[in-house]
N, C-alpha and C positions, 0 to 999 in steps of 0.2 A: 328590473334592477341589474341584475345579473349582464344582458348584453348590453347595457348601459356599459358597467362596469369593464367588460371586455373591448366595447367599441372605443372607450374613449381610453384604453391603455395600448392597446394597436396604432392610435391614431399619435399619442406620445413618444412610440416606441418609431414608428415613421420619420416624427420632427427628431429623435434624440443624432447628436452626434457626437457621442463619444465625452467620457471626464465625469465631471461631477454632475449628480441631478439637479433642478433646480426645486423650488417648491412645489411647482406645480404637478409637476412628473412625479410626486412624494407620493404628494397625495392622489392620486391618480391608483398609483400603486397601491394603496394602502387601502382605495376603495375594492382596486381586483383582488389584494389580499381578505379582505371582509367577504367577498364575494366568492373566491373559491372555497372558503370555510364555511360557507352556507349552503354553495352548492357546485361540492367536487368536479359535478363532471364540464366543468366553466374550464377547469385545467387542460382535460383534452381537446377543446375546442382551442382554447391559446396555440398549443401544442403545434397544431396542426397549420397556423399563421407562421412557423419559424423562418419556414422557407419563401417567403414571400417578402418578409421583409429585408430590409437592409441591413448592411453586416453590427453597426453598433446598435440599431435597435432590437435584434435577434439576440445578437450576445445579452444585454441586459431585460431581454424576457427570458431567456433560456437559465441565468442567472435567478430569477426569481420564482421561475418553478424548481430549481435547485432548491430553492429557502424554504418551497413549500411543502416539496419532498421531506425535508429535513425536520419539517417539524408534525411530519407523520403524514403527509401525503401518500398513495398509490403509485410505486416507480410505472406502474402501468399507463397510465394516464400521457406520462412525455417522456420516460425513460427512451424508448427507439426512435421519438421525433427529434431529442436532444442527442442522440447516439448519431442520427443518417445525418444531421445537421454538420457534428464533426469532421464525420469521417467524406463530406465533401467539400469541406475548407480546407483537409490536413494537406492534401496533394496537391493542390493549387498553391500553396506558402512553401512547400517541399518544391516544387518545380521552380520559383523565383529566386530559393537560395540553390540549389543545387545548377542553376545557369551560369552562377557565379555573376550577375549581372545585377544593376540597380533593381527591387523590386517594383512592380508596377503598379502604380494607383490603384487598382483595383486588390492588388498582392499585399500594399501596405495594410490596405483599410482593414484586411483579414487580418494580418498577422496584430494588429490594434487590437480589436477586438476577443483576437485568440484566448488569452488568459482568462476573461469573461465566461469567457464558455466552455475552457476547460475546468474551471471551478464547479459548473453544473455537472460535465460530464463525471466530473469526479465523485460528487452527492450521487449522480443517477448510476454510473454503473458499480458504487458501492454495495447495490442493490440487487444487479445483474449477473449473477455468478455465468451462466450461460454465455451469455456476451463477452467475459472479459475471457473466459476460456476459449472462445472461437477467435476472438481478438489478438489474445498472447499467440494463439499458434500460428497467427497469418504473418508470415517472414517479411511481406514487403511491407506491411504495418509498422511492423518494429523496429522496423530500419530506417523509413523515414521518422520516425519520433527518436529517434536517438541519433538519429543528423542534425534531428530541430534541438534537442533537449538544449541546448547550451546558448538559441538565440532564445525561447520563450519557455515560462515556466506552464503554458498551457502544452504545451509538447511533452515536459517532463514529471509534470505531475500525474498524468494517465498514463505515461510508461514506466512508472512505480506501481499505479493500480494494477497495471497488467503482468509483472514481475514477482509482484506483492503473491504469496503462498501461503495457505493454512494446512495442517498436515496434524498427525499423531504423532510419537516422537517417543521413541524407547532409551532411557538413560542408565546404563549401570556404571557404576563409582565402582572403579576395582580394588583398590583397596580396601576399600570396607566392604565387599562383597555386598553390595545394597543395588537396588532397582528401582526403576520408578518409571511411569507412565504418563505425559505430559502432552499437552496442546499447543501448538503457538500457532500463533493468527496474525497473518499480514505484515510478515517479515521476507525481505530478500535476500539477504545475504546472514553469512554466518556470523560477523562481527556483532550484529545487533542482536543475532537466536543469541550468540554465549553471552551478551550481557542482561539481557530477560531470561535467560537458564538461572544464572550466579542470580538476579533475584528472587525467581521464584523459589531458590534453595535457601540463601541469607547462610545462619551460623547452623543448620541441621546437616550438615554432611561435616567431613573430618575435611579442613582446609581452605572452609565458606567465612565468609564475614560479614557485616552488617551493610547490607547495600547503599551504595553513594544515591541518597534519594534524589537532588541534582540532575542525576545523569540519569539514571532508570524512570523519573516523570519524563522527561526528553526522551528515550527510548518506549515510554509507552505513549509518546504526544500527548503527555498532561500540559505539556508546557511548551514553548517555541524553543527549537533546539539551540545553542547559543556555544559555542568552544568551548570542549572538555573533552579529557581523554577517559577510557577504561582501560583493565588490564585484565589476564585470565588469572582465575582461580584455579583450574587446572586444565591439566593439556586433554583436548575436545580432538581424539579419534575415531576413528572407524574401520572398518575391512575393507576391502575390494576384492573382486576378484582376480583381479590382473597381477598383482601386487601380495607379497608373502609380509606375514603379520601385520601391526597392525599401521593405521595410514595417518598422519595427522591429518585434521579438517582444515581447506584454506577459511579465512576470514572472510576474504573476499571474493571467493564463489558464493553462486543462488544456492539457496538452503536447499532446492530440488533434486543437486547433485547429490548431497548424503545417503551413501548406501543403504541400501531397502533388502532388510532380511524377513521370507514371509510377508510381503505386504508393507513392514513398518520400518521407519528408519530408525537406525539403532546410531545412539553417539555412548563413547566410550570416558570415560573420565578418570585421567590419576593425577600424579604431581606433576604439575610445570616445571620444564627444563628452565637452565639458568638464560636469562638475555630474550626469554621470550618477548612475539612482539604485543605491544600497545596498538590499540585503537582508538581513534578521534570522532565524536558525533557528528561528522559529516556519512559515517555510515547509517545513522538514521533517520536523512533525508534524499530526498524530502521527504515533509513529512506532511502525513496523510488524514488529517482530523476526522472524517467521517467513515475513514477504517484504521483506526487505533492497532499498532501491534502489542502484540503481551502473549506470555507464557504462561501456563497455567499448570499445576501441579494435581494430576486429578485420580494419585492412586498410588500402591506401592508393592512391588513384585515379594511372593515369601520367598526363603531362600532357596526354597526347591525349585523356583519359577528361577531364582536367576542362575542357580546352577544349572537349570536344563539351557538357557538361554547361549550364557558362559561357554558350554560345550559345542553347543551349535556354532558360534560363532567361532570356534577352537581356538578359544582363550583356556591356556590348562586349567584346570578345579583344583590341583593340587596348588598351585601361585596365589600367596597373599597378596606381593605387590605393595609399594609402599606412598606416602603418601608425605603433602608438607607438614613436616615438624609443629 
């Protein structure tokens, strides 16, 4: 049953060319889908056909063990067949635009396809913490997917994965001399950390308010992002060392720059200056459904912790600091 089920979705995924399935390819599918559910290890054997076939029927198998991943499959299985598959189409579509020349029949048909299979690689190295670490730090990788980002959204949806940071996160509120210890997971940049921070705080700090549900399900990809702005609750600092007292956070720097005292990165929080700026949820896309960003609030410093903190950072302990009215 089993290589039934795989012979004759190889044999589909050969004739597909690209667009809508038709019936038959459904069901075809639906038989490998029954059949890798009975018996998983049919997925590594797929896996392993990626590169043999042709670029729209790869993409739409490499696609389908993305669904199967997804719904609790083994990244093990086609995680690195769907990863090498990538990462040898990426430089072949990168060489056609960066020629500046018509692309070639062979360069179109990939770059067709691309989205298809950057949606896998998106499910698979959601997965691959490993990989997208070895990934992010390789320079000429990054460079072509942010040449491509702007003709396919397969180019820029895995140079979000790869951008994308989970980290600890040390917050003291100076005016109220309060502290808090928090997570956030699969954020870039700091426009979307401070508006998953202002949620996971709401009306518990002096100058919080009731989060714009709107914007914060869009910032946590409950929902497809769609035009709307936020604004800060307060002004989001930190120290440096280069730099005397204290720094504002850009927006729009990677969250990985925020300074790291002991290990942790510490953000500072008081009142917003006047004309501060607004941000638009184009800072949180793309967006990445099978790694959701969110902030998480998972503890609370006593005052002894944030006066040692305070000091270390030489913010003075004698300074109340004030806060919005």
């Amino acid at each position: 049953m089993n290589d039934a089920a795989l012979t004759d979705l190889l044999a589909a995924c050969r004739a597909y060319a690209g667009g809508r399935v038709d019936q038959r390819f459904n069901a075809v599918a639906q038989a490998f889908y029954a059949s890798a559910k009975a018996q998983p290890k049919i997925v590594a054997r797929a896996a392993r056909e990626l590169g043999r076939l042709p670029p729209p029927g790869a993409a739409i198998l490499a696609n389908m063990l993305g669904t199967i991943l997804e719904k609790g499959g083994a990244v093990e299985r086609s995680g690195v067949a769907v990863w090498e598959l990538y990462l040898a189409w990426l430089p072949q579509i990168h060489r056609g635009f960066a020629g500046r020349k018509e692309l070639s029949p062979r360069q179109r048909q990939l770059l067709d396809a691309f989205q298809l299979l950057g949606q896998s690689v998106v499910s698979h190295l959601s997965a691959m913490p490993q990989e997208r670490k070895l990934a992010a730090d390789n320079k000429a990788l990054m460079a072509q997917l942010t040449e491509l980002q702007d003709y396919t959204p397969g180019a820029a949806w895995v140079r979000q994965v790869l951008l994308s940071r989970s980290d600890a996160l040390l917050v003291l509120h100076l005016p109220s001399r309060q502290g808090f210890r928090l997570r956030y997971d699969n954020i870039v940049n700091g426009f979307h950390l401070f508006t998953l921070i202002q949620a996971a705080f709401g009306e518990t700090l002096p100058g919080g308010r009731s989060p714009n549900r709107f914007i914060v399900d869009m910032a946590r990809c409950v929902t497809v992002a769609e035009e709307g702005n936020d604004e800060p609750w307060w002004r989001y600092e930190t120290v440096r060392p280069d730099a005397p007292g204290l720094v504002e956070i850009s927006g729009e720097a990677p969250v990985d720059t925020i300074t790291r005292i002991d290990g942790r990165q510490v953000i500072l929080l008081s009142a917003p200056h006047e004309g501060a700026a607004f941000w638009d949820t184009s800072f949180f896309t793309p967006q990445l459904f099978a790694m959701p960003a969110n902030v998480v609030l998972e503890g609370t410093l006593t005052a002894e912790e944030v006066e040692e903190w305070l000091a270390k950072i030489g913010v003075s302990t004698g300074s109340q600091g004030t806060d919005m009215p």
